[in-house]
N, C-alpha and C positions, 0 to 999 in steps of 0.2 A: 947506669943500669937500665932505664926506661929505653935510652935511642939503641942501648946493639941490641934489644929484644926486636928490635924490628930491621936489626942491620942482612939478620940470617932470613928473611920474608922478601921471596920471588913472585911477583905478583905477575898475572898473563891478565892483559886488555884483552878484552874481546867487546866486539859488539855488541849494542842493547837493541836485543830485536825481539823484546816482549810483546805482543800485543799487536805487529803487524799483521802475522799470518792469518789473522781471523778480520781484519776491518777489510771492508771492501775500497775501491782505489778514490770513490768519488767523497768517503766520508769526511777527510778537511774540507771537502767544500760546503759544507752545511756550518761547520766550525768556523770557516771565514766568513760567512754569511752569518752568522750570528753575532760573530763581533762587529760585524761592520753596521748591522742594524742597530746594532746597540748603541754602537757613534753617533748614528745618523736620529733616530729615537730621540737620545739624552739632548744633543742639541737640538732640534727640534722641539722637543720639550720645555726647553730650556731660555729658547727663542719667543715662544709661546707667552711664558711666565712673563718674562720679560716686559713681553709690547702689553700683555692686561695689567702688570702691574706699574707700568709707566703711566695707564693710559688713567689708571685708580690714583695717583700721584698728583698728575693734571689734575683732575678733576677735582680733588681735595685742594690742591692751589686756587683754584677758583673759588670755589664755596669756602674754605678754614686756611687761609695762606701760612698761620703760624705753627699749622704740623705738616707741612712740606716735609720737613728732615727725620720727623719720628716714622715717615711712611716711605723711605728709600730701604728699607730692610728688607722685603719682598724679593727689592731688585736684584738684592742683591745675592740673597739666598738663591734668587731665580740661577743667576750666574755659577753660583757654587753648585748647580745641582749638573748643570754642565760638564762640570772637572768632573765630577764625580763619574758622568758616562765615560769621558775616557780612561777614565782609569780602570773600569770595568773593561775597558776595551781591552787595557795592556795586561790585564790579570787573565 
């Protein structure tokens, strides 16, 4: 009974052309431009975190060599905060 209620249902495609008529032609280019900063940003940011928290790691080996291992979480959040831009990127 559910699939012939939809056997007698003619459906016409048309095109989805909501919302072009009113954006002007350059407006994805702001759009790509945002996501690409956003790439370029997170890793950068990301890079950042990185080298001060490598550099806080050394430095803790030298002065307290036995929490070297409790102080690579920095790094690696730093890393994770990377994916995190692109994935902004692809959303």
């Amino acid at each position: 009974f559910f699939f012939s209620s939809f056997s007698n249902y003619n459906a016409i495609m048309t095109t989805v052309t909501a919302g072009y008529d009113g954006c002007p032609s350059w407006a994805p280019l702001f759009g790509y431009m945002g996501a690409a900063s956003c790439t370029v940003l997170a890793n950068f940011g990301s890079a950042w975190g990185t080298w001060k928290a490598g550099v806080g790691v050394c430095n803790m080996g030298v002065i307290y060599p036995q929490g070297v291992i409790k102080n690579i979480v920095p790094i690696v959040m730093a890393g994770v905060l990377g994916i995190y831009g692109l994935f902004f990127f692809l959303i």
